[in-house]
Wavefront OBJ file of the C-alpha trace (Angstrom):
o trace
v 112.374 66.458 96.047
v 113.838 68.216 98.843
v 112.471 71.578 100.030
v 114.630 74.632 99.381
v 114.819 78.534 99.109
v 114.603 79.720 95.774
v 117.016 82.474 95.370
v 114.723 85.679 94.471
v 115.899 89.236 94.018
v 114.745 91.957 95.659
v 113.999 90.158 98.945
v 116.012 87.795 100.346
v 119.123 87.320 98.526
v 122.503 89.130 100.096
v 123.023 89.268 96.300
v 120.279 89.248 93.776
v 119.907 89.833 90.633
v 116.466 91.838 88.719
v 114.658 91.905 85.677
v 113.217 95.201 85.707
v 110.017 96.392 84.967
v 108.783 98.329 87.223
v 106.704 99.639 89.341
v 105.787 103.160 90.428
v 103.001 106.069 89.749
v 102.172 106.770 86.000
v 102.967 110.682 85.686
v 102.488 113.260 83.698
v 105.521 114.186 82.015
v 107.782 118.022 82.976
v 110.481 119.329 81.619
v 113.045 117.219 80.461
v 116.449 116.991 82.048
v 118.886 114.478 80.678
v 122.082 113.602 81.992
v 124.705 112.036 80.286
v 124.561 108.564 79.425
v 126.379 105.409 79.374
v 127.352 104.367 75.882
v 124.155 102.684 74.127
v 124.004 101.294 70.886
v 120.187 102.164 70.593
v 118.888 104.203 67.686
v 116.780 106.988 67.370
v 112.962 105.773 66.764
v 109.457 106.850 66.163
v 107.651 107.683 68.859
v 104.429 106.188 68.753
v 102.470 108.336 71.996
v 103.873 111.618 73.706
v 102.816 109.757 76.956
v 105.778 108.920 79.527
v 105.400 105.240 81.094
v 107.291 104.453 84.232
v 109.307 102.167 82.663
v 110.753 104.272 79.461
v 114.036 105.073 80.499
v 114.825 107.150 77.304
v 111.650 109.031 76.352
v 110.656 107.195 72.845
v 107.046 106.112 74.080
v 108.194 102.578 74.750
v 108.941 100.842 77.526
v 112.628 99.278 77.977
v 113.328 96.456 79.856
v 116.816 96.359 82.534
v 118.044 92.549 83.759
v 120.830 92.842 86.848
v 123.681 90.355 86.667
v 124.800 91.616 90.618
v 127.502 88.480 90.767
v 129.521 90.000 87.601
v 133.165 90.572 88.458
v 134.770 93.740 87.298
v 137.962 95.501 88.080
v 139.330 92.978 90.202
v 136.441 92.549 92.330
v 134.232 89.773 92.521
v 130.344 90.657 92.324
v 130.743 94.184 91.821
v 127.325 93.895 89.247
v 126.243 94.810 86.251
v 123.071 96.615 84.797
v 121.899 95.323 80.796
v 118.897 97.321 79.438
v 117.399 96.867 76.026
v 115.190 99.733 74.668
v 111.797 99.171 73.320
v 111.040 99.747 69.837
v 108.329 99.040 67.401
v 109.878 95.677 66.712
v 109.826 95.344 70.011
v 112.716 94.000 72.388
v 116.668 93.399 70.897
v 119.937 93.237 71.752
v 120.742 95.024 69.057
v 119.227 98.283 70.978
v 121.282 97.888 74.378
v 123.462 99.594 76.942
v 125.235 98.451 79.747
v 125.976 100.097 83.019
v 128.578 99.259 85.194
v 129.720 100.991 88.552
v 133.675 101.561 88.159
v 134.021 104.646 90.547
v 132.319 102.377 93.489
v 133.897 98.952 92.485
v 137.343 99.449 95.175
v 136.787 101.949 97.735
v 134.433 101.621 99.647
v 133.985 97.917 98.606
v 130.499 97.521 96.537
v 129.042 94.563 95.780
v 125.861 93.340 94.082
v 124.831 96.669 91.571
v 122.377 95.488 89.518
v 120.074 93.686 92.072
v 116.436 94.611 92.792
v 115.899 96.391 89.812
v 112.656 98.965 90.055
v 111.982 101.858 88.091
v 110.033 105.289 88.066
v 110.468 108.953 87.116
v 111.399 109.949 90.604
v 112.220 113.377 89.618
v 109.566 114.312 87.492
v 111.302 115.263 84.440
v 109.319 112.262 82.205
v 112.061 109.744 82.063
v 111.859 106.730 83.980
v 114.696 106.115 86.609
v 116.318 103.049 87.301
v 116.820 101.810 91.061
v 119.285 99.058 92.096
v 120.242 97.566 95.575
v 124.106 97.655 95.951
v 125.524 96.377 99.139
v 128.472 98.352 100.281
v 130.489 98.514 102.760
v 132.161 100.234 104.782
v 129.927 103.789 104.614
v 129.273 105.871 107.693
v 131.165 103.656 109.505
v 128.575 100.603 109.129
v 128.012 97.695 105.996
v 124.703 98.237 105.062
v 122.263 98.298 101.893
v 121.353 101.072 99.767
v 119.243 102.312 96.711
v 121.404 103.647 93.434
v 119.763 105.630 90.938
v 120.641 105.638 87.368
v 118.562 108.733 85.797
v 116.861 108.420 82.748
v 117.196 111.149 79.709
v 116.657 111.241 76.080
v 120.095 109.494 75.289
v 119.136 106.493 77.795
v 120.410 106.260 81.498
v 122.703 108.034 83.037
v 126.448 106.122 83.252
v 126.567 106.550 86.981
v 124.314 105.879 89.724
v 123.648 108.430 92.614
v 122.925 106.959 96.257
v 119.758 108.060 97.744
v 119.813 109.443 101.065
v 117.807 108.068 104.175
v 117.047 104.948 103.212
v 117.653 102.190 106.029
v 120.670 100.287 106.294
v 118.791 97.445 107.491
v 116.646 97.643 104.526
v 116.938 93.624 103.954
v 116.931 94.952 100.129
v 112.753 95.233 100.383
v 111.175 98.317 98.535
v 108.943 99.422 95.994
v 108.537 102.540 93.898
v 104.788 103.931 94.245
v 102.852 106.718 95.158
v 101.724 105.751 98.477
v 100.178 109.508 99.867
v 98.299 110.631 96.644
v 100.067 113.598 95.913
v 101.413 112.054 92.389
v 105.122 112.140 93.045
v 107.007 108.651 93.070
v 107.703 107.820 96.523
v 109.970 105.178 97.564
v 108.899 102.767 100.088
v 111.589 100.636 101.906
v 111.495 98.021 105.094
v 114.349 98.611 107.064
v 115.699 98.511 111.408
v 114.694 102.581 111.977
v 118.277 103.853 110.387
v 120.086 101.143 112.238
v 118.646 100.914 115.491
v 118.744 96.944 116.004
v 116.188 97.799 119.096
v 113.475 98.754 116.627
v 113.288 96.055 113.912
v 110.685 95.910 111.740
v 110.217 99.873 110.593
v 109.496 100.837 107.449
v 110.423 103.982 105.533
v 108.894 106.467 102.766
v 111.286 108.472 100.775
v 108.667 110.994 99.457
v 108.880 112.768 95.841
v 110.056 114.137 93.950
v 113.487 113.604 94.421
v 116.464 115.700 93.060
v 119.759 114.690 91.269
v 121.988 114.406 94.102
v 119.332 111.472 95.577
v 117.209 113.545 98.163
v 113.788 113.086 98.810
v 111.145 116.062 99.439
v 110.565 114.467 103.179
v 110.796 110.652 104.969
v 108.458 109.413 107.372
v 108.682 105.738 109.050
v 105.947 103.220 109.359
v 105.584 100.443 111.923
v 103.948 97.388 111.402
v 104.501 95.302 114.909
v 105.513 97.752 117.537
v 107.497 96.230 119.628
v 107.787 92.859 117.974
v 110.933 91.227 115.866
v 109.447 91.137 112.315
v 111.149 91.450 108.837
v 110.149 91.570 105.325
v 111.013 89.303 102.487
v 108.709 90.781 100.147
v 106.865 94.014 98.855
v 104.251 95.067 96.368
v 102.265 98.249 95.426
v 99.072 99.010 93.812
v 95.477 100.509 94.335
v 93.807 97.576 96.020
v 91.216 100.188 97.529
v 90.570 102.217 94.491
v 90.936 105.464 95.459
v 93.758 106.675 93.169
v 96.813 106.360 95.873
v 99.102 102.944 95.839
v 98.704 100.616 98.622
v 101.192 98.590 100.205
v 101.247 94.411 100.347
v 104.245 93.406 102.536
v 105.558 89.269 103.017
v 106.697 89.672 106.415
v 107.992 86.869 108.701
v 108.804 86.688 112.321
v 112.994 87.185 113.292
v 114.840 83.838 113.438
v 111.632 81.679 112.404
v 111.709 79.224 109.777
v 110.675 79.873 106.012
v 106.746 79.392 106.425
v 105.899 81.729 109.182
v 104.162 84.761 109.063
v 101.819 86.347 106.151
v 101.091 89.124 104.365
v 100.240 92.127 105.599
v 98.169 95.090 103.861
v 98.763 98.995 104.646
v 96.291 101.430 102.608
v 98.041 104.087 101.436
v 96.898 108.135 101.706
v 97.747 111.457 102.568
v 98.496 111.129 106.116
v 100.333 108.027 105.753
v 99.683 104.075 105.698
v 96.726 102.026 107.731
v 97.365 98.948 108.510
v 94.688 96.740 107.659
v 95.861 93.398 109.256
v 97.075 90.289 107.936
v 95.514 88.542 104.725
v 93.632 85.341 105.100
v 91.902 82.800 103.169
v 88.353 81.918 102.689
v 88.839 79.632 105.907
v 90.229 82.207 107.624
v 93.911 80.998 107.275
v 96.812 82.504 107.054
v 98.439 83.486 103.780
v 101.757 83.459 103.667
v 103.992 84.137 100.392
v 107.593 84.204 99.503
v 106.693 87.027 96.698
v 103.833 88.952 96.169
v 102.961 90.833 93.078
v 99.514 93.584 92.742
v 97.020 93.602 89.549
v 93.277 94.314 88.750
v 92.693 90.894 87.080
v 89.023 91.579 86.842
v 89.302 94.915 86.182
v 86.363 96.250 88.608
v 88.564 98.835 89.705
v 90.257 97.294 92.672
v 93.741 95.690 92.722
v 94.159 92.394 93.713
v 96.957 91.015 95.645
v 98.670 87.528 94.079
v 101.331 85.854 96.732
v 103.527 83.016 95.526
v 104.004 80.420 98.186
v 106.569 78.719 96.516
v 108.930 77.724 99.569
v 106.727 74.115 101.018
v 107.356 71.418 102.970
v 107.079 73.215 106.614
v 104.649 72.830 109.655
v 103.300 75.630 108.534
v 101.450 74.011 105.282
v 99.473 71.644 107.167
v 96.177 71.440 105.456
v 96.864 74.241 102.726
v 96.847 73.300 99.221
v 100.650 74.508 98.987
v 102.117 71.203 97.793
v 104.422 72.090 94.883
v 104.130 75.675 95.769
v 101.141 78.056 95.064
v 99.549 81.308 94.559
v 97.091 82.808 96.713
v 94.895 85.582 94.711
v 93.413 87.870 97.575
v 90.895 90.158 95.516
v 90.725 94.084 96.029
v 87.808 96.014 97.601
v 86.595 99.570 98.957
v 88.037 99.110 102.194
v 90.870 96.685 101.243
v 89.649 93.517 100.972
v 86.570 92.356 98.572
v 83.465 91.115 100.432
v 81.956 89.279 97.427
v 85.263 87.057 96.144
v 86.353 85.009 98.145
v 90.372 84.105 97.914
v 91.555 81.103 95.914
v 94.537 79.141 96.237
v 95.545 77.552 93.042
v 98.493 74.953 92.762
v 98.983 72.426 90.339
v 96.966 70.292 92.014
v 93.872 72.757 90.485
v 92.163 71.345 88.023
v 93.334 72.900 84.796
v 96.886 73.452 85.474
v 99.735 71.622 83.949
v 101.624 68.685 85.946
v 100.880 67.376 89.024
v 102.699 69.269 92.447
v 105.714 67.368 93.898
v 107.051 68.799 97.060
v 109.792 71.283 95.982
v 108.470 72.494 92.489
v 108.387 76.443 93.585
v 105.132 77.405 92.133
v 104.760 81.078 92.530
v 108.683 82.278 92.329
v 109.472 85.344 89.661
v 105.480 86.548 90.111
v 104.811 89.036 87.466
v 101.587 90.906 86.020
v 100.546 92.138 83.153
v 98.006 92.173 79.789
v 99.706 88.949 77.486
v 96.454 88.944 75.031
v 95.249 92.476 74.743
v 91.989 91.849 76.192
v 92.327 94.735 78.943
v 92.779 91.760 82.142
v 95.778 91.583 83.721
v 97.556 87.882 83.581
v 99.725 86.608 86.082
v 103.434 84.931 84.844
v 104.840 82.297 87.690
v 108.032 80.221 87.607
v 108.228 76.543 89.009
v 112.059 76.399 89.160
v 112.228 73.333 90.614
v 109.919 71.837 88.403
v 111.086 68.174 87.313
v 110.240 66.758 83.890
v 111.855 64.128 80.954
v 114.029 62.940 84.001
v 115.505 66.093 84.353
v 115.560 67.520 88.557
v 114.770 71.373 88.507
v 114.465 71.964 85.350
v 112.286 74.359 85.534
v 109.799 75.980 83.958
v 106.846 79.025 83.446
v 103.286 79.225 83.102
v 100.687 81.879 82.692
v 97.466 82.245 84.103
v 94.862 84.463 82.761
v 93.024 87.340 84.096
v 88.882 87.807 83.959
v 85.757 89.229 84.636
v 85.932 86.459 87.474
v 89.274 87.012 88.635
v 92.464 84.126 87.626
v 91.212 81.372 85.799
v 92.931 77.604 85.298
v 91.741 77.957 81.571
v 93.672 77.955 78.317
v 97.029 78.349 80.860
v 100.297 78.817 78.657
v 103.305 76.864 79.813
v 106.998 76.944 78.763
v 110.455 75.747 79.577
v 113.847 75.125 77.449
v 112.142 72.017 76.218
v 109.287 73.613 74.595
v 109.551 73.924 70.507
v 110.618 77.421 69.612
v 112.455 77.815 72.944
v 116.330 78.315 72.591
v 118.478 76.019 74.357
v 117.632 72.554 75.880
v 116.723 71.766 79.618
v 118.875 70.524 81.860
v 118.975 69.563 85.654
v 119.323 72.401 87.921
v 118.894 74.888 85.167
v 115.857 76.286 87.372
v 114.302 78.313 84.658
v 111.834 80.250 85.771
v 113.697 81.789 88.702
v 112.060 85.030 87.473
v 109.762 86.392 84.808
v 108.489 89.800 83.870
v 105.968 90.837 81.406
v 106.668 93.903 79.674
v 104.756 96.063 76.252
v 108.547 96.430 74.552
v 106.340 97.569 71.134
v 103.450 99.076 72.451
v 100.696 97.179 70.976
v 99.150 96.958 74.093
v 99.907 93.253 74.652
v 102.717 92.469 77.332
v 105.435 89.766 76.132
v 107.212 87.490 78.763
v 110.846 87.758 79.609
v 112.282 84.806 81.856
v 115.508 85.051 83.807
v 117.453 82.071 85.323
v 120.893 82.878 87.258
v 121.404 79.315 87.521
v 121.488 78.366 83.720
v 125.560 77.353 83.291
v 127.276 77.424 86.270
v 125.411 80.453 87.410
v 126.355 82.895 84.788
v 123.010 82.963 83.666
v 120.527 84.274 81.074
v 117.934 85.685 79.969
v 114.480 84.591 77.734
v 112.332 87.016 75.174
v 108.667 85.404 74.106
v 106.379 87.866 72.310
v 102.744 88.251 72.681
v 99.768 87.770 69.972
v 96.200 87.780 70.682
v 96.160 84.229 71.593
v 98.554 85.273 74.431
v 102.427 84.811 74.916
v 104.161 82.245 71.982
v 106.968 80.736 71.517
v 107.387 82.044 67.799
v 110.325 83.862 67.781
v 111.771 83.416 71.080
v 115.441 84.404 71.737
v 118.068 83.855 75.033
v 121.091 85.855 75.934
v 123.477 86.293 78.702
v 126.088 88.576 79.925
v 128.506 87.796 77.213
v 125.848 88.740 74.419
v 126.312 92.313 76.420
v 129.869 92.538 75.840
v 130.230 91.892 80.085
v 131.947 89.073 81.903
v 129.699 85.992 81.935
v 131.033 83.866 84.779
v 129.361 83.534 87.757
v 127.446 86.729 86.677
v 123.709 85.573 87.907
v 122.800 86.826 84.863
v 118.899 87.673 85.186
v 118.425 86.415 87.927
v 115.183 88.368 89.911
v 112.745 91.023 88.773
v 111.893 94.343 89.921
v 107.960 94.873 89.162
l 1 2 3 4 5 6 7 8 9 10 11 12 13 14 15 16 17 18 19 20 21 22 23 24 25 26 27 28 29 30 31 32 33 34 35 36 37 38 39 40 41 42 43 44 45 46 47 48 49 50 51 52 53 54 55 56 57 58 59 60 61 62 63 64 65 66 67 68 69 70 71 72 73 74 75 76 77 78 79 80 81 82 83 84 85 86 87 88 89 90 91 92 93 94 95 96 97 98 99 100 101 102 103 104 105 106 107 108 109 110 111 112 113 114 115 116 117 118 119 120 121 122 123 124 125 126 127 128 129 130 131 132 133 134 135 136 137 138 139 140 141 142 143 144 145 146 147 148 149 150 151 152 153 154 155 156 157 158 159 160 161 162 163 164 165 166 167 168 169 170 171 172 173 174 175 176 177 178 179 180 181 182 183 184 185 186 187 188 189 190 191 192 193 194 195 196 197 198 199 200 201 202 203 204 205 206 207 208 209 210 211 212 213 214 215 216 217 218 219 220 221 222 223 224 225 226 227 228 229 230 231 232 233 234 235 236 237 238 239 240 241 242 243 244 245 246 247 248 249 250 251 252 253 254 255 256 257 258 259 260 261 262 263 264 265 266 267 268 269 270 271 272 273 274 275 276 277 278 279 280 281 282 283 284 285 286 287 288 289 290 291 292 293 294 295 296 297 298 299 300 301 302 303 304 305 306 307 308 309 310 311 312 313 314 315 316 317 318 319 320 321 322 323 324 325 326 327 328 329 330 331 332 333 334 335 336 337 338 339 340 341 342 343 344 345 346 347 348 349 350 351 352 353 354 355 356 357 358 359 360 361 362 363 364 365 366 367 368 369 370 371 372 373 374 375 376 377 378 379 380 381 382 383 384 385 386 387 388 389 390 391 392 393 394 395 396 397 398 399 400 401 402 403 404 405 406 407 408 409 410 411 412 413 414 415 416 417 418 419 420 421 422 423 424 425 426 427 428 429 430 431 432 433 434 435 436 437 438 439 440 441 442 443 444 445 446 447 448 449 450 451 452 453 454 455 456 457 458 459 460 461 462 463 464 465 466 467 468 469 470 471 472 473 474 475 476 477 478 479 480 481 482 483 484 485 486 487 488 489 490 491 492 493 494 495 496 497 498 499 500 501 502 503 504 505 506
């Protein structure tokens, strides 16, 4: 199998689609402040909690779940994008509890293309609803194409119908940022990579929209960061979380060098505080190798207090893999500590070459695509969800397919690992070659029994409409029982060439 670049959201793609669960600072919750919302279908619940969580876009104690379909045409224009969110509930995730957002006002002039990619959430202004961020590419505005951040605001009746720009983020942004607080004062800030407000003579800077923000998409203050002064390097890649554990979000950023091959580069940590980010150099293996990843997602998964950092290598085959247990694709768990790094656990690759874990890696398989965290079994350890795309099985090229790795006291194990694809009993549909399912995955608490269920998105599943998967979670971990798929046309939105669910926001 041939090596190849898996399309992913938030990164890389000129257009990509998101799964959304996101990330961003747990807050307490103010005074509510809805705006008017897009027509929903979802009902009035119980709430179970008072407490606000980052990614409950309508207030009812559970989170909701939004999956970007950025190629959707609408109003004569191809790719304008589309927004699907289903609300949480006690029953947990349907379609029956939905609402769609689309971006009419922006879909003409100036031309907009892609709403609906990158999806990340987080109550940016404070009032206890999450907020829902997209990419959009537009163009032309301020006299320049660029990228930029929409904000649908959350409120009682769901999200608002239209999306506000935020201000000051980078044109250049390469569609990179995360949602986090980063300086400990807890407001949301938004963290985005981007060429210093256009400047193509200082690549590589990084932004921080501070919180809160207001209404009409301004931020309290920016500052910029710099990783490489004076060197061409970009990012394809960006997580947050408290790797230090000190109670402020730190920053793990994929970077790679300009106009290099996929394969160069690593990831580089920036501790997060009050007077801004320190970098903290690039991470390396136990052999003191680089690590390089193509996503890169942030959990505790041994819960001692200290995030670790998981980055999917799941682009292989270069000069750059040489001697690295990559073959297939793989994840690289880099474990948290005091000052960054641990000093007692050592990083792990693990591949499917690792005893324990399903199939055998073939060049091409994309192990560590559509990396997501959470708690699948309820037993307080974080679990990591990875597709393998490109994963070939019953004579079927890129299949595709998902498996989850559980947290511990000892960090990821290779034991009791779950794995799925269309071909699985209790799995709608039937796999297919190039369905690539697994593109994405997010794992998300849509009942709030304090076990997160699995969603899977694939933009390439028929012709690249796309769709979506929904697996619930028991205490054995995430099961096929029950399973269901739907695309854009289960939304009541144009399915063709829609990219449907196609990358996650987390």
């Amino acid at each position: 199998m041939t090596s190849r670049s898996l399309p992913r959201r938030r990164r890389r793609l000129v257009v990509a689609s998101g799964i959304a669960l996101v990330s961003g600072a747990v807050l307490a919750p103010v005074v509510n402040a809805a705006t008017p919302a897009a027509t929903t279908t979802a009902t009035t619940v119980t709430t179970p909690s008072t407490k606000r969580l980052h990614d409950d876009f309508n207030g009812d104690g559970y989170p909701d779940l939004a999956i970007g379909a950025p190629g959707t045409p609408l109003n004569g224009q191809a790719k304008a994008g589309a927004v699907s969110v289903l609300y949480g509930s006690s029953g947990g995730l349907s379609t029956s509890r939905k609402q769609t957002l689309t971006w009419a006002s922006r879909s003409t002039a100036p031309q907009q293309t892609g709403y609906g990619s990158n999806l990340q959430s987080g109550d940016l202004d404070r009032d206890g609803y999450a907020d829902l961020l997209s990419l959009v590419d537009m163009s032309p505005i301020s006299g320049y194409d660029g990228r930029f951040l929409a904000v649908n605001w959350g409120g009682s009746k769901g999200l608002s119908a239209t999306p506000t720009l935020l201000g000051n983020v980078p044109a250049s942004s390469r569609g990179v940022f995360v949602v986090a607080d980063v300086d400990g004062d807890r407001n949301p800030d938004v963290a985005a990579w981007g060429d210093d407000y256009g400047d193509e003579n200082a690549p590589g800077d990084g932004s921080v929209l501070h919180g809160p923000f207001k209404r009409d998409g301004s931020s309290a203050r920016t500052t910029r960061f710099t990783l490489f002064p004076g060197e061409e390097w970009y990012a394809i890649a960006m997580a947050a979380g408290d790797v230090t554990g000190d109670g402020v979000a730190d920053l793990a950023v994929s970077v790679r060098q300009q106009d290099a091959e996929a394969g160069t580069g690593g990831v580089a940590l920036l501790t997060g505080g009050p007077s801004g980010f320190t970098y903290k150099g690039l991470l390396k293996d136990s052999q003191g190798r680089l690590i390089r990843g193509d996503d890169v997602a942030i959990g505790d998964l041994d819960k001692d207090g200290h995030a670790d950092i998981v980055a999917g290598h799941s682009v292989d085959g270069t000069d750059y893999d040489i001697g690295l247990p990559v073959k297939g694709g793989a994840i690289a768990v880099v474990y948290g500590g005091r000052n960054g790094v641990s000093t007692t656990r050592k990083p792990v690759w693990i591949n499917q070459d690792t005893a324990g874990v399903p199939g055998v890696g073939e060049w091409g398989d994309g192990m560590g695509a559509g990396l997501s965290i959470g708690d699948t079994n309820g037993d307080g350890y974080p679990d990591v969800a990875t597709g393998l795309p490109g994963e070939d099985f019953d004579g079927l090229t890129d299949a595709g397919t998902v498996l989850v790795l559980r947290g511990s006291a000892n960090g990821l194990t290779t034991t009791d690992i779950k794995s799925f694809s269309q071909n699985t009993a209790g799995v709608p549909g039937t796999a297919e070659k190039l369905d690539r399912f697994g593109g994405e995955t997010a794992l998300v608490d849509a009942n709030g029994d304090k076990k997160d269920g699995l969603v899977v998105g694939d933009w390439s599943e028929n012709a690249n409409n796309g769709a979506a998967w929904v697996f619930s979670a028991a205490s054995g971990g995430i099961t096929a029982s029950g399973s269901f798929s739907f695309g854009s046309s289960t939304m009541g939105l144009p399915a063709t060439g829609a990219l449907f669910g196609g990358s996650v926001g987390d």
